[in-house]
ROFIDO-275456 format. One line per 10 residues: number of its first residue (from 1); for each residue x negated, y negated, z negated of C-alpha. Coordinates in Angstrom, 2 decimals, m for minus. Each point is the difference from the previous one (the first is absolute). Layout:
N
NUM	X/Y/Z  ...
***
This chain:
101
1	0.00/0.00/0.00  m1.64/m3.65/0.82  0.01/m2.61/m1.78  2.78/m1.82/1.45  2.37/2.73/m0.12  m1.04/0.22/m3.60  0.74/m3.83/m0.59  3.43/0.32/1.87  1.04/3.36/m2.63  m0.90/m1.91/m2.83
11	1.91/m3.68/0.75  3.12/1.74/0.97  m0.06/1.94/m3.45  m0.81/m3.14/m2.10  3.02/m1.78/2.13  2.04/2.34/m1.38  m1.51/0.17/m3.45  0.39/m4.30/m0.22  3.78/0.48/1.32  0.96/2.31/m2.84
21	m2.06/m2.33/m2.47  1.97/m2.77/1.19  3.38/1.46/m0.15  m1.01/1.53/m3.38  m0.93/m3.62/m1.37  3.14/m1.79/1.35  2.26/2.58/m1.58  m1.78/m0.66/m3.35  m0.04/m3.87/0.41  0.00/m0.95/m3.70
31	3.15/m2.58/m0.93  0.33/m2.39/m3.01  2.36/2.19/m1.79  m2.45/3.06/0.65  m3.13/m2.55/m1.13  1.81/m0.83/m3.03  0.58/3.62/m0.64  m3.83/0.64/0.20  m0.38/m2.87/m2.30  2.00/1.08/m2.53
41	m1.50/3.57/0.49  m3.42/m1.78/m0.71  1.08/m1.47/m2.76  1.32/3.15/m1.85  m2.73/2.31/0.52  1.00/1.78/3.03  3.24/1.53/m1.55  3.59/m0.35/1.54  1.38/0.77/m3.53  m1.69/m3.02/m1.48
51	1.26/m2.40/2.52  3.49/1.06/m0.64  m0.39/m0.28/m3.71  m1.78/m3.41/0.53  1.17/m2.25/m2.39  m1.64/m3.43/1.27  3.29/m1.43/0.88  m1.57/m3.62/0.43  m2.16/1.23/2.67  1.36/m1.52/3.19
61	m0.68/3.07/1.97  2.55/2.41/m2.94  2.54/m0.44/2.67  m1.52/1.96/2.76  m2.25/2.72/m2.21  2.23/2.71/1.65  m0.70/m0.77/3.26  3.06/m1.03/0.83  1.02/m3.89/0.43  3.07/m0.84/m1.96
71	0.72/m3.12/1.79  1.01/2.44/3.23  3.82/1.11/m0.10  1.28/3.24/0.33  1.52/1.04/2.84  3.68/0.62/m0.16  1.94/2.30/2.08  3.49/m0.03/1.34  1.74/3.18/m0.41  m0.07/0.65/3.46
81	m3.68/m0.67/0.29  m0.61/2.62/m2.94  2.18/2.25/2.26  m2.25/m0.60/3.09  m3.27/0.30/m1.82  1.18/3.46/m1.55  0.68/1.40/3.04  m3.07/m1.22/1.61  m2.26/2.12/m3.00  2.36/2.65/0.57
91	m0.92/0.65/3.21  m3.54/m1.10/m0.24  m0.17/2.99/m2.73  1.85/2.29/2.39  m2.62/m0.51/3.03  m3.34/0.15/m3.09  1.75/3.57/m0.89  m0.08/0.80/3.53  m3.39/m1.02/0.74  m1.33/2.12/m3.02
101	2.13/3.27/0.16
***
């Protein structure tokens, strides 16, 4: 094998290798609810148990320790739209069953 043909095997491979890096990174994009998460992870010693028994309530981050922003409201379904989303699983379940058996 030359060298060229050498050079051209090993680009395409590290193309691919970058691609997956980037998709992998962009699916992991950190947010400020997930920073403030890490934060209060920092904070507490590495242990999900001790930031939900965290009792700094003045800290202005206590709000969002969960990883969750309470400012954000629920969403709230119509009957109908409970209806259509039930149905949806249902058959999304149906076709995963099929695919396994």
């Amino acid at each position: 094998m030359s060298k060229s043909e050498d050079k051209g095997k090993f680009s395409s491979a590290s193309g691919v290798t970058n691609r997956k890096k980037a998709a992998t990174e962009k699916r992991r994009a950190i947010t400020p609810v997930r920073a403030i998460r890490a934060k209060c992870l920092d904070c507490s010693g590495d242990s999900a148990a001790e930031v939900r028994a965290c009792e700094l309530t003045a800290c202005p981050l206590y709000p969002f320790r969960l990883g969750k922003n309470p400012n954000r409201a629920g969403r709230e379904l119509s009957e109908e739209q409970k209806a259509k989303c039930t149905a949806a699983l249902a058959r999304a379940r149906e076709a995963r069953q099929g695919i396994t058996a």
